[in-house]
C-alpha positions, 0 to 999 in steps of 0.5 A: 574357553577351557583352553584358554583359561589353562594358558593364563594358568600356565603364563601366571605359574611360570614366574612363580617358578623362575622367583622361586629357581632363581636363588638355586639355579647357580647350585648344580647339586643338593640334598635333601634336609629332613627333620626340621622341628624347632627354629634352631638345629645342627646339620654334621656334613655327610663325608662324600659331599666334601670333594663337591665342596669348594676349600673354604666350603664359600659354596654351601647355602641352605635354602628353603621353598614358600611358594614362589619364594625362596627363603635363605637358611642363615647357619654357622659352621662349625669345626668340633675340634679339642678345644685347650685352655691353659692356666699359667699358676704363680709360685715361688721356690722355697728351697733345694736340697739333696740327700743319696744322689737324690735332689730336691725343689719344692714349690710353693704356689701364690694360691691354693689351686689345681694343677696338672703340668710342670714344665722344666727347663735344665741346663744340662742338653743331654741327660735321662733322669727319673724323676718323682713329684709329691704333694703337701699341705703341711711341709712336713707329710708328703704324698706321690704324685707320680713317681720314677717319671722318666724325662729326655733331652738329646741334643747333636747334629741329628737331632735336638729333642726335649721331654721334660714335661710332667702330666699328672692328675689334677692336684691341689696342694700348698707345697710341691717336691720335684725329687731328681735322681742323678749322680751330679746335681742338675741344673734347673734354670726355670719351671712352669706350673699349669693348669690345662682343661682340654675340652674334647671335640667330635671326631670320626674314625677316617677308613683309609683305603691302603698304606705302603710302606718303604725302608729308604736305605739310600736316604736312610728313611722309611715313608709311608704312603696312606692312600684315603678314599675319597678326601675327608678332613684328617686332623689325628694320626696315631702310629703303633711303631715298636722297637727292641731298644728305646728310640727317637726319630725326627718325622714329618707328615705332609699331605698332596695338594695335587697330582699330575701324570707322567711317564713314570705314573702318577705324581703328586705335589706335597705340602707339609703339615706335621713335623715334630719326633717319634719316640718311645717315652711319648705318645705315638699320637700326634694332632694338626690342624684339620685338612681335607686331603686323599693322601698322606705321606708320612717320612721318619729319619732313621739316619743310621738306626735300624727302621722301626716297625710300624704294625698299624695306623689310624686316622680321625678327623674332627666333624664340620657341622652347620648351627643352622636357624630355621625360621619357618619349620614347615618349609622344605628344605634342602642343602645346595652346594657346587657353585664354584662361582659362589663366595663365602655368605655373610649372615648376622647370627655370628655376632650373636652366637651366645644365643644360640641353645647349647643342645641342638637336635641334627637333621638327616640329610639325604643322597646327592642329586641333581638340582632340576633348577640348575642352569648354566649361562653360556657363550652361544657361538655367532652362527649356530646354524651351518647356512649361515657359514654357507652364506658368509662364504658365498657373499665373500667369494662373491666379493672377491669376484667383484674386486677382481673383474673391476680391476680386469676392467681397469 
């Protein structure tokens, strides 16, 4: 009796167990989520489980098990990147003048309102002017706003470079002075007036592994080969490159897509992500869009200079994080991932994301594991089992022998 009322048990647990696998068993890795509360949280993907993912992360699902159910977690993902708004202000230019190989425009914006960039487009291609901008409400008494701001433009067969943007404090004043030092009068063909606010994204610290550097006499280049330890998202790079006297050099960053081996060691295939100039009057600090990659390379055109010297780099890389709404708190849940299979899910909280809580509190997420309902479905071969072979063989020679007596026989 016992017997059999344990074998019924048995036969009425087993589909519970299938329903329940069944959404899981395409996933062969997942980890644990912990810290559920309230319906809606944040989950910041841990750096390791990105070589697992696919490219587009189409293979990460959060489920969750109620009994022989599986209920599906709906999530947003989200990339914390810097996010920048700009405001183009109007204006209107009152007058120029010039006093002691000094030169003066002054501007007049339509409304009374804050700005923090100009943007200056001379005709001359090639000159290095300081430059000083004040503030007035009156006209009459003007204040700095900075002063003896130093602005570039290099054009020739090497290179064609511009620097000629004012990044100033937020500032409110009705008129602007833009005084130019120069020994000939330049040639203003346009300004621009803006307004920026940068909204800062969450970024992390990106641990390289080593970097290579190599003075490229041939090609007159230096490259850097930044070798990461697993691939991150990589979306900032800084540079501290020093030099005696100022410099400007064309540079490019590319990132490897693949590798392959050959007789001369490993080789990799490059993709470019970055190009734009390294130079002394900026910032060594250059921003692209985030891309998961283990290795950078880093080119600077040096053409006929002395190469500079690069003391040391850094790597950051805005975080991807999961907006996720949990419908039943008490569930266990766990975060599935390395179906290559999978695409991208469809859920319907994307058309709804401004009811979203702005503050979400993060869930922990534990170390990988295999997922015991994983399964794979494969091809079984026509004969698994060597008699059948044996059997097929012996029934072919058996044919063979037949045609060949009857054909004696003739």
């Amino acid at each position: 009796m016992m017997w059999r009322l344990k074998t019924k048990l048995l036969f009425w647990l087993l589909p519970c167990t299938i329903a329940a696998n069944a959404q899981t068993a395409p996933y062969p890795l997942k980890r644990e989520i912990t810290g559920v509360q309230t319906i809606w949280h944040s989950i910041i993907l841990p750096n390791p489980i990105y070589q697992k993912l696919k490219p587009g992360f189409e293979d990460l699902r959060i489920f969750g098990i109620k009994g022989k159910d599986t209920v599906e977690v709906p999530y947003l993902l989200k990339q914390r990147d810097n996010r920048i708004n700009t405001q183009e202000i109007v204006f209107k230019q009152l007058n120029q003048s010039s006093a002691n190989n000094t030169y003066y425009y002054t501007f007049q914006p339509s409304a009374s309102g804050v700005i923090n960039q100009i943007n200056l487009d001379f005709k001359q291609e090639n000159f290095d002017w300081k430059v000083t901008l004040e503030g007035s409400n009156d006209n009459q008494n003007w204040f700095a706003i900075v002063k003896d701001y130093r602005i570039l433009s290099i054009k020739n067969q090497f290179t064609d470079y511009h620097f000629t943007r004012i990044n100033f404090p937020d500032a409110k004043y009705a008129y602007f002075r833009l005084a130019v030092k120069n020994s000939t009068q330049p040639e203003l063909l346009a300004t621009k007036m803006l307004k920026t606010d940068t909204i800062k994204g969450v970024f992390q610290d990106i641990k390289y592994q080593s970097y290579n550097i190599k003075n490229d006499a041939v090609h007159k280049e230096t490259i850097i080969d930044i070798h990461l330890t697993n691939p991150v998202p990589v979306s900032q790079l800084s540079l501290n490159a020093q030099s005696d006297f100022d410099f400007y050099r064309s540079f490019k960053i590319e990132y490897a897509t693949d590798s392959f081996k050959t007789d001369k060691g490993m080789q990799y295939n490059y993709m470019e992500l970055y190009t734009g100039t390294i130079s002394s009057i900026e910032k060594t600090a250059f921003s692209f869009p985030n891309t998961l990659t283990s290795k950078l390379k880093i080119t600077i055109q040096n053409n006929d200079n002395k190469p500079l010297r690069l003391s040391a780099l850094a790597l950051k890389g805005s975080i991807y994080e999961l907006v996720a709404r949990f419908d039943d708190p008490k569930l266990p849940y766990a975060l599935y991932y390395g179906n290559n299979k999978a695409i991208a899910p469809s859920y319907e909280i994307d058309k709804f994301e401004n009811k979203i809580p702005a503050n979400l509190n993060s869930l922990s997420i534990g170390e990988e594991q295999l997922n015991p309902a994983y399964s794979v479905k494969t091809a079984k071969p026509l004969f698994e089992n060597k008699a059948w072979l044996w059997v097929l063989m012996a029934l072919i020679i058996g044919l063979l022998g037949w045609f060949s007596f009857k054909m004696l026989r003739n």
